[in-house]
N, C-alpha and C positions, 0 to 999 in steps of 0.2 A: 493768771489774772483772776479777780475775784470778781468780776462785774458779771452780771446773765444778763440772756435776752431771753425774752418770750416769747418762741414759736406761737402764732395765732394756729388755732386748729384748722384741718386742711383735708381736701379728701381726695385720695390719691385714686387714677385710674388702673384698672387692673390687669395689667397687658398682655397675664395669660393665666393659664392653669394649667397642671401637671401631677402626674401620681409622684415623681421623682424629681425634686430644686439639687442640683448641684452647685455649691457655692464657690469657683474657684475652680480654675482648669489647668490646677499645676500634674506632677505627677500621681496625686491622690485622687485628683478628683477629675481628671481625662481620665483615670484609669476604672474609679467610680461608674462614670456614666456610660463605658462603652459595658462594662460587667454586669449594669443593670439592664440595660439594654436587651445586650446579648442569656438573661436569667427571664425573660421573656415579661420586661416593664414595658405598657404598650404609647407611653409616654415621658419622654426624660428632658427637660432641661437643664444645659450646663452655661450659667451665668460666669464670664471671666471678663477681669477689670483689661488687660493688653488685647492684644488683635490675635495671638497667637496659644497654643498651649504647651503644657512641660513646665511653665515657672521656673525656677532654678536651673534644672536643667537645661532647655533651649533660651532664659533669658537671662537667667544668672552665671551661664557656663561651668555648671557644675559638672564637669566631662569625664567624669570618670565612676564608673559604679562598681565598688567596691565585695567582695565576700559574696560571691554568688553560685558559688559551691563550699563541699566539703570534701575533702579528698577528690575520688574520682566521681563525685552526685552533684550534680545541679540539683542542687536545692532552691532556688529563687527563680520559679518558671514561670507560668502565666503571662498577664499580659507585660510583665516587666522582659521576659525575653523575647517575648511577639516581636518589641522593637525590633531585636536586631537577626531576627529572621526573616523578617520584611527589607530591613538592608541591604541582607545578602542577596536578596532577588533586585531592587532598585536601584543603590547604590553602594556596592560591595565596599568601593575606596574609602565610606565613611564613617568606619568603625574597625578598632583591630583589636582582637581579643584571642586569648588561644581557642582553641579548637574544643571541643564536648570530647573528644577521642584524647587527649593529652592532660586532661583536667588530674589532679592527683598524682602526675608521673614525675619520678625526681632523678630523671637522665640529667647529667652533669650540661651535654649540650642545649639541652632544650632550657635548662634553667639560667645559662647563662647567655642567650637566647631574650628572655624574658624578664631580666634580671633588668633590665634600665627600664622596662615599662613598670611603674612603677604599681604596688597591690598586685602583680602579676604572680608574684615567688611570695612564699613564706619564711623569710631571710631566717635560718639559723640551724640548728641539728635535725630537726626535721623538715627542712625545706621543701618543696613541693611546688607544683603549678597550681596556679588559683585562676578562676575570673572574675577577671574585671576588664569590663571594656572602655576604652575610649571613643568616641566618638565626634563627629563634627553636627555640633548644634543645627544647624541652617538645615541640614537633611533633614536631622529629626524632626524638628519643624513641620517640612512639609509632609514628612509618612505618619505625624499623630495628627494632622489635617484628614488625611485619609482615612483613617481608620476611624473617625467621627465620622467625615462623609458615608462612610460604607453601611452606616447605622441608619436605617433612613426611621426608625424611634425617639432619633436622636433631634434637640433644635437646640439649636446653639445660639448664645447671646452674648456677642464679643463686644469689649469696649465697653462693658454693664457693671457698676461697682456695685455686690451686694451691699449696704451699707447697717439694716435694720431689721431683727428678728419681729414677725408678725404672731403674737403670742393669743391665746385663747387659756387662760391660767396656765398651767405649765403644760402647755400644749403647744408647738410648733405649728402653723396654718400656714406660711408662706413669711418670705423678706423681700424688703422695701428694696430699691436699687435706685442709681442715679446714672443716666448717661445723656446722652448730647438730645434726646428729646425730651428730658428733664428727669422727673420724680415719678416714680410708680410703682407697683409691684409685680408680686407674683404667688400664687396660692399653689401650695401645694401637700402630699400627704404626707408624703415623707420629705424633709431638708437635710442635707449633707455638707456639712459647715469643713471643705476643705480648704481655708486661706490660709492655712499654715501659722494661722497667731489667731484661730480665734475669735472673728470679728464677730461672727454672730453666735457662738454660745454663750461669750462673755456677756450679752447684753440680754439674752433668755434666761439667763437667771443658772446659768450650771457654776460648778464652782469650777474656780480655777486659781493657779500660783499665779502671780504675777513679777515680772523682770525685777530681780533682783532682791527678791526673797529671802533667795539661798542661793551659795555658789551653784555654779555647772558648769562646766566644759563648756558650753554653746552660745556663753556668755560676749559674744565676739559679732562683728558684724564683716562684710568684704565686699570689693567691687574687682568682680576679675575683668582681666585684659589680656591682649595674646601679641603676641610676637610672630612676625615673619622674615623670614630671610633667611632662618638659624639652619642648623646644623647640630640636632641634639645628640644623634650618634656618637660624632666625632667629642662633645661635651661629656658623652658617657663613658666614652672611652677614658679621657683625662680623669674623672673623676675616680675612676675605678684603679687608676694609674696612679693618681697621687691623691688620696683619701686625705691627708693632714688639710692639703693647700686647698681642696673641693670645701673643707668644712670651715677654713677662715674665709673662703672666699663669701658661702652663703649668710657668715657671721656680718660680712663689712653690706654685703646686700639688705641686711635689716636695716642696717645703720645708716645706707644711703636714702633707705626708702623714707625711714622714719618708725617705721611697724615692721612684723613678721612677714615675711615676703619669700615666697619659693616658687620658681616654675617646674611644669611636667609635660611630658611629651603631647603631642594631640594627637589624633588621627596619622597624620602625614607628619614627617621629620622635618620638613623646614617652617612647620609651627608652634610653638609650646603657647602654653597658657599659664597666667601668673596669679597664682591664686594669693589671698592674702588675710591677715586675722586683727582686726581692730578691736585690743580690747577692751571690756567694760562697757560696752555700746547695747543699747536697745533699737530690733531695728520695727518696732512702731513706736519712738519715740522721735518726733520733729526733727529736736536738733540733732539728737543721733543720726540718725540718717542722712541731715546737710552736712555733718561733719566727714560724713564717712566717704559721700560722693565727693565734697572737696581737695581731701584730705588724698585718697586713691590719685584722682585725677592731677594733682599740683605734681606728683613726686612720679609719673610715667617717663616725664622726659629728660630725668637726672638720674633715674633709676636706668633706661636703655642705655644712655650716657656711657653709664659705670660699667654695666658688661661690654657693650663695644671696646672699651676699652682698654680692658681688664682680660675678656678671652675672646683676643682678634681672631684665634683659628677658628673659630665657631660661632663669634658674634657680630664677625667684620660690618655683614652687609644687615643687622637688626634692623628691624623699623617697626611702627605700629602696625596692626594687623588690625585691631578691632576692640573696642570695650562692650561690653556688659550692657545690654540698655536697661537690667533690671540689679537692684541692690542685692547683693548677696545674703539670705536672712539665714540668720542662724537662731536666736533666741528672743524671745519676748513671754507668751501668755501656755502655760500650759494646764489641761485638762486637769480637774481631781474626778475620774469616773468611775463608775462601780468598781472597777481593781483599777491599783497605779501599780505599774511591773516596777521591781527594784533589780538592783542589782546582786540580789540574795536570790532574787526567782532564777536569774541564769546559773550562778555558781552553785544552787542546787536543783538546775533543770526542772523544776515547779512541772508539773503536768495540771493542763486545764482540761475541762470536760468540754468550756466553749471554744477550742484553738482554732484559730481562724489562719496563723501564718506560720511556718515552720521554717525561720530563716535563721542559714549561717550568718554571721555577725563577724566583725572585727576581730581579729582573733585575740581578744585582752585578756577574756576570763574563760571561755572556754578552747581554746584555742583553736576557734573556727567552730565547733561542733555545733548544728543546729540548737535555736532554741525557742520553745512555744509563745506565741502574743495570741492571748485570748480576746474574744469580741468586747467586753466586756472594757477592756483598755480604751475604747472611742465610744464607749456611751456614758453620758451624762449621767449622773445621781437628777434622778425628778422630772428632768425637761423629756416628755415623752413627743417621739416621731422624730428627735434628732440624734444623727451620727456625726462622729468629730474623727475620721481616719486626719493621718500625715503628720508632720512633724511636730504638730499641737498635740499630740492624744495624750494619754495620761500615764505618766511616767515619774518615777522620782526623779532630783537631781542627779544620782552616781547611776544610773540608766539611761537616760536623756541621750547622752553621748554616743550610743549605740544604736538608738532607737531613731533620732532625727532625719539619717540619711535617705538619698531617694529610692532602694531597692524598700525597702520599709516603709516610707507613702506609698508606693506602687502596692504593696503585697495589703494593706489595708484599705485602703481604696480600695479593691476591686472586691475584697470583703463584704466592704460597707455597701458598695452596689448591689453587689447579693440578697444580704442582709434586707436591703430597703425593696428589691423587687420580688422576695418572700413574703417581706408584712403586710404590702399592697394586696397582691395577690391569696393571700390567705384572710386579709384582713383583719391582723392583726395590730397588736402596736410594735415599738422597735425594744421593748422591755420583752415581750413574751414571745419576740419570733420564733418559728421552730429552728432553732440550730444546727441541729442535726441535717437537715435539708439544706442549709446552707453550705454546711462541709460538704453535702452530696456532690452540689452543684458546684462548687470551688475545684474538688476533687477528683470528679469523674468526667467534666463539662469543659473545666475552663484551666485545665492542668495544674495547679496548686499542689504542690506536696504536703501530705498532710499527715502526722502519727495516727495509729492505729483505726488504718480505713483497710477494707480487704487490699485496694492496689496497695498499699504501701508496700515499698523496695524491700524483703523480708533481709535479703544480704545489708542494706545498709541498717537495720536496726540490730542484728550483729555484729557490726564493727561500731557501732555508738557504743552497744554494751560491752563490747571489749575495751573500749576506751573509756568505758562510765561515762558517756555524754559529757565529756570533759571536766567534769566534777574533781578531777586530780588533779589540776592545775594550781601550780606557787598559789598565782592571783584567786583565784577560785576557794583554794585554802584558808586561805588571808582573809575572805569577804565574809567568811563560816567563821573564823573562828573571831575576830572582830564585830561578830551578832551573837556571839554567845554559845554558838551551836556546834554541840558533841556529834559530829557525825560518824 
């Protein structure tokens, strides 16, 4: 519409103040505030718009976290595995993942073992055990409740929509929010704009692409939902038994759904989860978003329909189990920050001086072999005092796709926690933090695997260099020599 109104001026009360605003309590920014916390911020608020945190994960059911080794090294530790060693002490049933002891091993039994969990195996000549755990959301739930409670640095503001960057020229001071006792703010030194699109760097003046710029892989939006009664086993079995009929089956499954539709095992065997890909959708765009909850929800009970009755051994007794109470966001507003990682930094393993994350990835280009995200990816060009970790940071399009998922909010969030309880404390800004100190404390403090620190794993930087950090790969090759580059 082309009509405005004129906001009358208004003067908002100040509901609190803080060295540390965290914007968003998904897994960027839960993971932000307990790292700044814990990097000794002697004040942190974490502002989140649901009652709960995890985002995606415990709201969107995003159940599965993908590439979190390399061979036999965990590489994606910190507070991203914390989860699930707090599990095993709480609730062991709510997560299955192989074992830290089997990581790498390519016993024919253990692979075919792991072979229906699916990101588990590295399907093909050099196959392998990988992690990735599954999980049951509702656990995680209440152990990322706990591990905020345990912070008592920590204040928590649930139900609080950051809405509004509080600016002093290209200064961050605090953002405006809105909840059920209306309008107000919050002042703070440093701001951590983790909503995963953006809300409040786009309005501070940083640059950013916006949805539909350029292709990307991410360009999709989803609303999962889960299935009970099943029998995925016995389904893996069939599949693996008659691969032709497995692959027209999931073909007539898109067709019944309307969109791309696949389920995967959960936690426990008698529930999968149906993940699914609505394309061309922006999910902060209105109608996208009504489209997408409608659209998910119309086609649940046509879509159980067709497997009950399609594979009765395994679907007999289907029913709903549970949806989604959060949209599944894949794509909208991304970061242009002092570096944007492309997909030429992986296929030639870029080495930064400010690397903050050192994670195995997907294995597309380098086939699995770690690879470096500098700090420098979630900071803004000019807006000083704020950091932008998680699925927004600043990435090209043929990167994005790698960079989006939740082990990678988790591993720069707890960064950017860092990061921000450095610049307080030293009194700095977030342009000139000492970095070096922040690797320290990532590194030595908060378990982060990091290149060339004294602990780094000296056996594993000889098997990267025996493998050239996967720089040999088809795809890899392909990315080099389609930029031009004689290597």
């Amino acid at each position: 519409m082309s009509k405005n109104y004129i906001e009358a001026a208004n003067t908002l009360p100040i509901y609190d103040e803080c060295d540390i605003l965290v914007v968003g309590g998904g897994a960027a920014g839960h993971s932000a505030a307990i790292a700044a916390a814990r990097a000794g911020a002697k004040k942190v608020i974490l502002m989140e718009r649901y009652g709960y945190f995890g985002g995606n994960v415990t709201g969107g059911y995003v159940l599965m976290l993908p590439a979190l080794s390399w061979r036999k090294y965990s590489m994606v530790r910190g507070i991203q595995e914390e989860w699930f060693r707090r599990l095993d002490k709480t609730a062991p049933e709510a997560y299955i993942a192989p074992s830290f002891e089997d990581l790498g091993k390519t016993d024919p039994v253990l692979l075919h073992r792991w072979s229906s969990i699916h990101g588990n195996t590295n399907p093909g000549p050099n196959d392998r055990i990988i992690r990735a755990p599954y999980f049951e959301p509702n656990q995680l739930k209440i152990e990322l409740d706990l591990m905020i409670q345990e912070e008592p640095n920590i204040k928590v503001m649930i139900h609080c929509w950051g809405t509004k960057p509080i600016m002093d020229g290209d200064t961050i001071k605090g953002v405006i929010f809105e909840s059920k006792e209306g309008r107000k703010c919050v002042m703070a030194k440093v701001v951590i704009d983790a909503t995963g699109d953006g809300d409040i760097y786009s309005q501070a003046g940083a640059e950013c692409t916006k949805f539909g710029d350029e292709p990307t892989s991410v360009d999709k939006t989803a609303l999962v939902w889960r299935m009970g009664g099943v029998d995925f086993e016995l389904y893996h079995q069939w599949a693996r038994q008659y691969p032709e009929l497995a692959r027209n089956f999931s073909s007539e499954l898109a067709k019944v759904a309307g969109f791309p539709t696949a389920f995967f095992t959960d936690s426990r065997n008698d529930v999968v989860w149906v993940n699914n890909w609505l394309p061309n959708r922006n999910c902060i765009d209105l109608e996208d978003i009504k489209f997408t909850e409608f659209t998910v929800r119309n086609s649940i009970r046509r879509t159980i329909k067709y497997i009950k009755e399609t594979l009765p051994f395994a679907f007999r007794n289907a029913f709903l189990y549970d949806i989604a109470p959060q949209l599944g966001t894949r794509g909208s507003r991304r970061l242009i920050g002092e570096y944007v990682i492309s997909k030429l930094d992986f296929a030639c393993q870029t080495k930064f001086d400010d690397v903050i994350a050192w994670h195995s990835l997907l294995p597309f280009v380098t086939d699995g072999a770690p690879v470096e995200l500098p700090y420098r990816c979630i900071l803004p060009k000019k807006i000083e005092n704020l950091l932008c970790p998680g699925r927004h940071l600043s990435a090209d399009a043929g990167a994005i796709g790698m960079l989006y998922l939740i082990p990678q909010c988790v591993g720069t969030g707890q960064a950017a926690g860092v990061a921000a309880a450095v610049a307080v404390q030293d009194g700095t800004t977030t342009h000139n933090v000492d970095i070096k100190r922040v690797q320290k404390i990532l590194c030595y403090e908060q378990d982060v695997p990091l290149p060339r620190q004294e602990n780094t794993n000296p056996e594993l930087v000889r098997e990267l260099e025996e493998f050239q950090y996967g720089t040999m790969t088809p795809m890899a090759k392909k990315i080099r020599e389609e930029a031009g580059l004689d290597w």
